[in-house]
C-alpha positions as CSV (number, residue, x, y, z in Angstrom):
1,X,0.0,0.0,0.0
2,X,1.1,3.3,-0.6
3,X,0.2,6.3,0.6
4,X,-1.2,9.5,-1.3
5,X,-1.0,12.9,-0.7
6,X,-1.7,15.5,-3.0
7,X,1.5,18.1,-1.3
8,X,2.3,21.8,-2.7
9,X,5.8,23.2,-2.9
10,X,6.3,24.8,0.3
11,X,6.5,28.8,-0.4
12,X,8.6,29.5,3.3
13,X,12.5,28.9,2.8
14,X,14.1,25.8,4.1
15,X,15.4,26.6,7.5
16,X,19.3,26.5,8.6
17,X,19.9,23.1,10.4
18,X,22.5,21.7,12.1
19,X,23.5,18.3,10.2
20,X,24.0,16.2,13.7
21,X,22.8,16.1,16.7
22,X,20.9,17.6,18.0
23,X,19.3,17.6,15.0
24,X,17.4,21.3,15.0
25,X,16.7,24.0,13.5
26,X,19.0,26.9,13.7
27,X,17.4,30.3,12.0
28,X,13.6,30.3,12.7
29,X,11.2,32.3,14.8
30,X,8.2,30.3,15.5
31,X,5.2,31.8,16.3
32,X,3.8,31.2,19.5
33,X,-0.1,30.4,18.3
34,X,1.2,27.3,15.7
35,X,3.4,26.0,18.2
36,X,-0.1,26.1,21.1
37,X,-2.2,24.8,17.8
38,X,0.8,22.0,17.1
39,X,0.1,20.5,20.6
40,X,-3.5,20.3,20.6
41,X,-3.2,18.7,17.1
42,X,-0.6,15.4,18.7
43,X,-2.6,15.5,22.0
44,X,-5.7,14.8,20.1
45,X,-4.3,12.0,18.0
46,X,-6.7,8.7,19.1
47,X,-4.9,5.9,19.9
48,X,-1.7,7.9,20.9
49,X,-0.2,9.0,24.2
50,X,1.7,11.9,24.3
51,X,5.2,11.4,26.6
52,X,8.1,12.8,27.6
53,X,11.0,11.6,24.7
54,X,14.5,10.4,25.4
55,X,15.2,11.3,21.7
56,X,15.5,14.7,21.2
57,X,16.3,18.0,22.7
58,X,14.4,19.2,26.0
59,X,10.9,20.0,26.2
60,X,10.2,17.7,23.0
61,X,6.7,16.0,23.3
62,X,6.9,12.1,22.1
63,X,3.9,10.9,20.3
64,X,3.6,6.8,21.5
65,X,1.2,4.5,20.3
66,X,-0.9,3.1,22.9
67,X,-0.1,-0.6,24.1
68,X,-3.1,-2.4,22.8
69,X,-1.8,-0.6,19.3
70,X,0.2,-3.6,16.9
71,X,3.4,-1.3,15.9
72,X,5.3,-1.3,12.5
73,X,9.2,-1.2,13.9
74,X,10.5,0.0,10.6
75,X,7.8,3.1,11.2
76,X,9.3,4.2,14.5
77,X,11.7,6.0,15.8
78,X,12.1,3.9,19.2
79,X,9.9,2.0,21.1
80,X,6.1,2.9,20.2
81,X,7.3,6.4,19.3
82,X,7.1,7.1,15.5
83,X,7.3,11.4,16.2
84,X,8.0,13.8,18.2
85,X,7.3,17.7,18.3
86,X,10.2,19.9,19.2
87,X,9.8,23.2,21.3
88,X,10.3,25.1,18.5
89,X,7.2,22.9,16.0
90,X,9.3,21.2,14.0
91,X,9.2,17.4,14.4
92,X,10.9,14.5,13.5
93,X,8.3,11.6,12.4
94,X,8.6,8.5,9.8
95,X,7.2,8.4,6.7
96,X,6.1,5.6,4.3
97,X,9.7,5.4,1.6
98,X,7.0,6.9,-1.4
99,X,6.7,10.0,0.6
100,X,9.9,10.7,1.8
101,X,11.3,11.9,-1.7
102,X,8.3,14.5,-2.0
103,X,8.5,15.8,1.2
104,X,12.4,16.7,0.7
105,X,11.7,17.5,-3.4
106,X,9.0,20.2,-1.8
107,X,10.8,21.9,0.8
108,X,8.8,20.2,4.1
109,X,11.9,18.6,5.1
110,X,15.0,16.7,5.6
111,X,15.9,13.5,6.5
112,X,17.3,12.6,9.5
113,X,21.3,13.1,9.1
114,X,22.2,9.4,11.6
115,X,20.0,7.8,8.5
116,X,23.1,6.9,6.9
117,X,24.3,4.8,10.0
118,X,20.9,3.0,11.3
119,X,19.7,2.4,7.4
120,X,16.7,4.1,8.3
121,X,15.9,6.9,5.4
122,X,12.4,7.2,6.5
123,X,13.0,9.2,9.6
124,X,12.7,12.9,8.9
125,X,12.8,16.1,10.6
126,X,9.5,18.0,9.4
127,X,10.5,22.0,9.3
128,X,8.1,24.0,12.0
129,X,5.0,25.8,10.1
130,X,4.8,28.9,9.7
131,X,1.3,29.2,8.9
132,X,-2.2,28.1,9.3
133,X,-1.7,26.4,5.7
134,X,1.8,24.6,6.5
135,X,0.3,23.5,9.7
136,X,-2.7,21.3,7.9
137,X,-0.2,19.6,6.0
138,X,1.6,19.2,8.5
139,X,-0.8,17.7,10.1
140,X,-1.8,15.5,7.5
141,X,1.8,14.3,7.3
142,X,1.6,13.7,11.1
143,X,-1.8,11.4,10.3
144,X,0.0,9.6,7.4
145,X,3.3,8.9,10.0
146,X,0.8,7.6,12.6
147,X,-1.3,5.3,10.2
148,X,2.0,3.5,8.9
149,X,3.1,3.2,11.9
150,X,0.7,0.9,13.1
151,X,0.7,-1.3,9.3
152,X,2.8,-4.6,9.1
153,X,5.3,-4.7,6.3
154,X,2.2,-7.5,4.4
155,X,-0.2,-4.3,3.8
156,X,3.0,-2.2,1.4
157,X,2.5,-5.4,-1.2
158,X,1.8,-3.4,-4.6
159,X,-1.2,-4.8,-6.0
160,X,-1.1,-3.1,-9.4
């Protein structure tokens, strides 16, 4: 199965980020209303729990699937964990492999700069939105990371 997802050219610049860890950010200002809209969107995810994360820098928010939840291992970071929202609304969240070029080829993000060591090219850092627009897709892409993260490897068979 793959997923689909009609997604525009981001109009904000890529942001400055530092290429390892901590993996951030480095020139953006967010604003303080998308990052307050950012948490109600993960706290409201069903099935998910959010918690603190030992993966990224303080004050990040760890989305974790709930234990009666089957979990994909190749579509999480750690654990049940498959994103987390930094302070500053970014967040770093796996994708399904047919996304992962669009997301980059359209200025959402960046994979995650370890990738090269754990074979993992699926784990991304999603820049922080800078709009009411960029946050729906955002969104969206935070839906999509969720949904393959509780599929088992038999549901990506391409049944053309």
């Amino acid at each position: 199965m793959s997923f689909k997802l009609t997604l525009p050219v981001r109009n904000t610049p890529r942001p400055k980020t530092h290429k390892g860890l901590p993996h951030v950010q480095l020139n953006v200002h967010p604003d303080p209303l998308i990052i307050q809209k950012m948490k109600k969107i993960i706290q409201s995810l069903p099935d998910t729990e959010p918690q603190n994360t030992r993966l990224a820098v303080p004050g990040s928010i760890g989305l974790w699937l709930n234990n009666n939840i089957k979990v994909n291992r190749d579509a999480v970071i750690a654990g049940r964990e498959f994103a987390h929202l930094h302070p500053d609304g970014s967040l770093h969240m796996c994708l399904p492999e047919n996304l992962v070029h669009e997301v980059i080829r359209k200025g959402w993000g960046e994979v995650y700069p370890l990738a090269k060591f754990t074979n993992r090219n699926n784990i991304l850092l999603i820049y922080t939105p800078q709009n009411e627009q960029e946050m729906r897709i955002i969104s969206q892409l935070l839906a999509i990371s969720k949904k393959y993260a509780t599929m088992t490897p038999a549901m990506f068979v391409n049944r053309a």
